[in-house]
C-alpha positions as CSV (number, residue, x, y, z in Angstrom):
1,X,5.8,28.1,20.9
2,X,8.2,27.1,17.7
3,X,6.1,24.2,17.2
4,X,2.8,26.2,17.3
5,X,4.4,28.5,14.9
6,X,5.2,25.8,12.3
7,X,2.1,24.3,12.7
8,X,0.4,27.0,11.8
9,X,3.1,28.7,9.1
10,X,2.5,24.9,7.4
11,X,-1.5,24.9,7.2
12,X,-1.1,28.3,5.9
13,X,0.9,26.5,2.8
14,X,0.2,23.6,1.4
15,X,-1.0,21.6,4.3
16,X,-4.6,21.6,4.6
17,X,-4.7,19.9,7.9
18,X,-3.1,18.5,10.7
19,X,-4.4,16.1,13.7
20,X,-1.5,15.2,16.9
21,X,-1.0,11.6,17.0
22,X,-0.1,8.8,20.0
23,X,2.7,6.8,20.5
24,X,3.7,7.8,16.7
25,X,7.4,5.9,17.3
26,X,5.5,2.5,17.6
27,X,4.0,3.3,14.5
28,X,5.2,0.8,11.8
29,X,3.1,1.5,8.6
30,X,0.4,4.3,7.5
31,X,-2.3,3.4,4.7
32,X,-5.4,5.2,3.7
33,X,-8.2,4.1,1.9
34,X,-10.4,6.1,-1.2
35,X,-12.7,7.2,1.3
36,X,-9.2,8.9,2.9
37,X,-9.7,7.1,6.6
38,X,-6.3,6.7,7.6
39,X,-5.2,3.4,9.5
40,X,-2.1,3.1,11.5
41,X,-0.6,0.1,11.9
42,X,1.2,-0.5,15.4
43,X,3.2,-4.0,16.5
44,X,0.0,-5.0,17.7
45,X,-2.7,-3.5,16.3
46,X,-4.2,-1.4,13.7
47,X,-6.1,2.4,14.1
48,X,-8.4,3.2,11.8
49,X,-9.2,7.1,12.2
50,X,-12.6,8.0,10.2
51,X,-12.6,10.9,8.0
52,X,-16.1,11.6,8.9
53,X,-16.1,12.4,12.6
54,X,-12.6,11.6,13.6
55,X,-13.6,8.1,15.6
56,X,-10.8,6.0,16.0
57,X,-11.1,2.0,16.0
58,X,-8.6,-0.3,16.8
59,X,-8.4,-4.0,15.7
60,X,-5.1,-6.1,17.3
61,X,-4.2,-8.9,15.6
62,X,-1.4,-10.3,17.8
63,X,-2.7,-14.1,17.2
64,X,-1.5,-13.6,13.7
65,X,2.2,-12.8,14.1
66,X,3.5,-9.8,12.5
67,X,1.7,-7.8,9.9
68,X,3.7,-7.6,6.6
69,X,1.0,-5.7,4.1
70,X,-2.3,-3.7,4.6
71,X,-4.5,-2.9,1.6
72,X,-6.9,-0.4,2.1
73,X,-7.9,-0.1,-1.3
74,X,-11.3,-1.5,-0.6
75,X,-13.1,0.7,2.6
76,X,-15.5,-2.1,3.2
77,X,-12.9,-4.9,3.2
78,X,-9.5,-4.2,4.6
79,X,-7.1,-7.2,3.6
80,X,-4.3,-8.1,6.2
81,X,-1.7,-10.2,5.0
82,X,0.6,-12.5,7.3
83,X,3.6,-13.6,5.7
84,X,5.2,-15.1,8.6
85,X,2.0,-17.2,9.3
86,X,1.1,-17.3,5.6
87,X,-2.4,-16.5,6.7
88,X,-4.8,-13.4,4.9
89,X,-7.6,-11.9,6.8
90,X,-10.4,-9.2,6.3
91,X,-11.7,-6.7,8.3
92,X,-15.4,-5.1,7.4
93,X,-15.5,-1.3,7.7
94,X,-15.8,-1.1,11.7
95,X,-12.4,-3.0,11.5
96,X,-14.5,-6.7,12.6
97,X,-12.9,-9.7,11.4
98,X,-15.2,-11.2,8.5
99,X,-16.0,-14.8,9.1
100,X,-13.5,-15.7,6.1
101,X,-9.7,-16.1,6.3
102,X,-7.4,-17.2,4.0
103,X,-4.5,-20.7,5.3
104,X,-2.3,-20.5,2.6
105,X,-0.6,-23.6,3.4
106,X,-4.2,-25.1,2.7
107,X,-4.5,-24.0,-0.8
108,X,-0.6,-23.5,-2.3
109,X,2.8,-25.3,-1.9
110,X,5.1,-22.3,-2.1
111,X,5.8,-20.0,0.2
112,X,3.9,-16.3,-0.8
113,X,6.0,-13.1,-0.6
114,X,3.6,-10.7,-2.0
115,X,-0.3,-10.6,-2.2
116,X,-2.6,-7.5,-4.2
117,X,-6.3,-7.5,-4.7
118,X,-9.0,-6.4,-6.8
119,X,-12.1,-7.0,-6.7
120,X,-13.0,-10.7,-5.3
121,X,-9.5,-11.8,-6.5
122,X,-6.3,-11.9,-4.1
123,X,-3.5,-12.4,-6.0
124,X,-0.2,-14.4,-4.4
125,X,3.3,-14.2,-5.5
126,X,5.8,-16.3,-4.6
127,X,9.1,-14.5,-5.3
128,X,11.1,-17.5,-4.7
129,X,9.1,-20.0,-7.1
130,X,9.0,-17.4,-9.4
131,X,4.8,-18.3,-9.7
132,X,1.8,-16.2,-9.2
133,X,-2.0,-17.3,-8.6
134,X,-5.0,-15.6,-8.4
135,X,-7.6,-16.6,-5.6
136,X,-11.1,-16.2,-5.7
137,X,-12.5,-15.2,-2.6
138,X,-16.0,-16.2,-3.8
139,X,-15.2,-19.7,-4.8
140,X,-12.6,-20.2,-2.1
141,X,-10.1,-21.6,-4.7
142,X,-7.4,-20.8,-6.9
143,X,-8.4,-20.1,-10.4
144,X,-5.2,-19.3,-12.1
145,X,-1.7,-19.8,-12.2
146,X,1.5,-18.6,-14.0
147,X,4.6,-20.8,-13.0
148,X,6.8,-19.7,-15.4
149,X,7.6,-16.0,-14.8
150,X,10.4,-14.6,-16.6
151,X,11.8,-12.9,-12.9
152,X,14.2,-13.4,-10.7
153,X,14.9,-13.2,-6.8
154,X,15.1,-9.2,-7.2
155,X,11.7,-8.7,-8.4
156,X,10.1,-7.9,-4.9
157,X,6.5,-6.2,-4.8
158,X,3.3,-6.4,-6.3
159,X,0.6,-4.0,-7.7
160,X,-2.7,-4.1,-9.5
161,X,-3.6,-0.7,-11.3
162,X,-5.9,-0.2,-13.8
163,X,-6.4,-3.6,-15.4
164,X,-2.8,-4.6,-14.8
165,X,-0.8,-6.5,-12.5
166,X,2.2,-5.4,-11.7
167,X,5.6,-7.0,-10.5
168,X,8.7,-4.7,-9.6
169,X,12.0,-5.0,-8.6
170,X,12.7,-0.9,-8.1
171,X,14.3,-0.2,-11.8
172,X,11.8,-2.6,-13.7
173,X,8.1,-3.3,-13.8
174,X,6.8,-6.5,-15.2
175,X,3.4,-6.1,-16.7
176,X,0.5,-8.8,-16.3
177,X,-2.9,-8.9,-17.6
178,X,-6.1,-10.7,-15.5
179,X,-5.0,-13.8,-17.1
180,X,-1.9,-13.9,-15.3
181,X,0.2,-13.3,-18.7
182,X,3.0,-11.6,-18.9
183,X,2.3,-8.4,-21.2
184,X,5.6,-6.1,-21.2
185,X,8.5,-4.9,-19.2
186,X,9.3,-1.1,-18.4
187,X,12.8,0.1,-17.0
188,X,12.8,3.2,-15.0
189,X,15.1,4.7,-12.6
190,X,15.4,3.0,-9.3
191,X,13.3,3.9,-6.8
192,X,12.8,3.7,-2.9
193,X,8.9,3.7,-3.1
194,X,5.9,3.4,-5.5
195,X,2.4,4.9,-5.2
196,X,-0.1,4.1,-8.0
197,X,-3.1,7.2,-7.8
198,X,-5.4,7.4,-10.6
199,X,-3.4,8.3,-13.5
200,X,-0.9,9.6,-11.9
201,X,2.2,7.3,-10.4
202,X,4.7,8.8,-7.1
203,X,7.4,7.9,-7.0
204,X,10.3,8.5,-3.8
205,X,13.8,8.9,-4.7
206,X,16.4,9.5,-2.2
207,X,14.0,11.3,-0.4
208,X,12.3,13.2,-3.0
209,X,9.3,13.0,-4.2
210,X,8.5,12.9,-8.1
211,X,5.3,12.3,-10.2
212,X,4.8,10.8,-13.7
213,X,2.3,9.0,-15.6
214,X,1.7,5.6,-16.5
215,X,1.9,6.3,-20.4
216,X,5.0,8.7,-19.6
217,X,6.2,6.4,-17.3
218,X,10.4,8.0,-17.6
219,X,9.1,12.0,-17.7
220,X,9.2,12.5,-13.8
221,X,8.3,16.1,-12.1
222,X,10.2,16.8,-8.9
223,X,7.7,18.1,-5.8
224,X,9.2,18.1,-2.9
225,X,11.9,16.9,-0.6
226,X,10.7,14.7,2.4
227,X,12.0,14.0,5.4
228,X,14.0,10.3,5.5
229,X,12.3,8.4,8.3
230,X,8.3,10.2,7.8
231,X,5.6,7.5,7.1
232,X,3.8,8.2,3.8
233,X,1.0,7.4,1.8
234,X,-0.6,9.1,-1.6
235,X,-4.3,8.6,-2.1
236,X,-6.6,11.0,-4.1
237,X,-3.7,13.3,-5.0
238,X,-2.8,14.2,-0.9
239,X,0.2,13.3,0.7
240,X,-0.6,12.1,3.9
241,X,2.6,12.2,6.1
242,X,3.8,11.4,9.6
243,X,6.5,13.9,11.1
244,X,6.6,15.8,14.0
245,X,4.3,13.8,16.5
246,X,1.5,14.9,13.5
247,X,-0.4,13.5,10.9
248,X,-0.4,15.9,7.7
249,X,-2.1,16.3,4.6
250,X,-0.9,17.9,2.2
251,X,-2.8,18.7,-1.9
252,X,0.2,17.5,-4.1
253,X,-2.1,19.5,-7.1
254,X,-0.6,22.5,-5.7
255,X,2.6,21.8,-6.2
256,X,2.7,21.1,-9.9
């Protein structure tokens, strides 16, 4: 009965829905795409649940060792990246594997930390080499390199937003353009997680949640508290968060 209540006290607020999930301690990552289909990613295998009609679709990927990244930025071509294998895969809309997949040990002598993409371009970082490359998916080859990054071993992931490429290390950004040059650096306070959305940029501090902009990247508003093990992800302006055995989605315009 106390859970019924706070269900329904919640969707009442800010929430504007909520769906009961399976086996939601298994669940490692949560990513959702512009079209706001949510995937799960398990040990084994991914869920992709469709906004649409609420069809779920799994995809396991055992064979490929452990998933380190999703990017769902792309609803036709989900990218799966392998660090442990150094392998990159796609998955079309139904969450089939495309034909084409990506042996990093094939194409590049370093070991890739990091991988983004954007359009027909994956881009790898090797955070130990201090070298990013861009691949095109198209040509099947690497078409650019920077070796000579001014980083070091803290700078950790990798972004691409609105014409940029960016490499952070949770108090710094390092800017790139398409070329693979390095264009600027922007301190900020640290931070636990990042979320690029439009014009807008999250940001998770000790468990709170703040918003800026790119062009006012140090003017952060505070939003809400979160809870410190939930799964998040910020796409369109909703929070989509995992507590309570639920998936919620919650409009962050409201709270501004």
């Amino acid at each position: 009965m106390t859970k019924k209540i706070l269900l329904i006290l919640l969707i009442l607020s800010n929430y504007v829905t909520a769906q009961k999930l399976e086996n939601v301690k298994k669940i490692n990552y949560l990513s959702v795409d512009p079209f706001e289909n949510v995937y799960l990613c398990y040990p084994e295998k991914i869920t992709k649940i469709q906004k649409k009609d609420g069809k779920k679709l799994d995809f396991y990927f055992s064979d490929y060792g452990q998933l380190t990244k999703i990017i769902t930025k792309n609803p036709l071509r989900t990218t799966l990246f392998f660090k442990e294998s150094q392998k990159i895969i796609f998955l079309d809309k139904n969450l089939n594997k495309l034909n084409q997949e990506i042996m990093i040990h094939a194409i590049h002598n370093s070991i890739i930390s990091d991988i983004e993409t954007h359009s027909n371009l994956v881009i790898l970082f090797s955070k130990n080499s201090s070298e990013i490359c861009s691949y095109d998916i198209k040509k099947t080859k690497i078409i650019d390199c920077n070796n000579n990054l001014n980083i070091d071993n803290h700078y950790v992931e990798l972004f691409y937003h609105k014409g940029s490429i960016m490499i952070t290390n949770n108090s710094e950004i390092l800017y790139l353009n398409d070329n693979l040059i390095e264009n600027k650096k922007l301190k900020f306070s640290n931070y636990d997680r990042l979320f690029f959305n439009n014009n807008n940029v999250y940001l998770i501090i000790k468990n709170k949640l703040y918003k800026t902009t790119l062009e006012n990247f140090n003017e952060f508003s505070f939003l809400k508290n979160l809870n410190k093990n939930d799964l998040i992800f910020i796409q369109n302006n909703f929070l989509f968060e995992i507590k309570n055995d639920f998936l919620w989605i919650e409009n962050l315009t409201t709270l501004e």
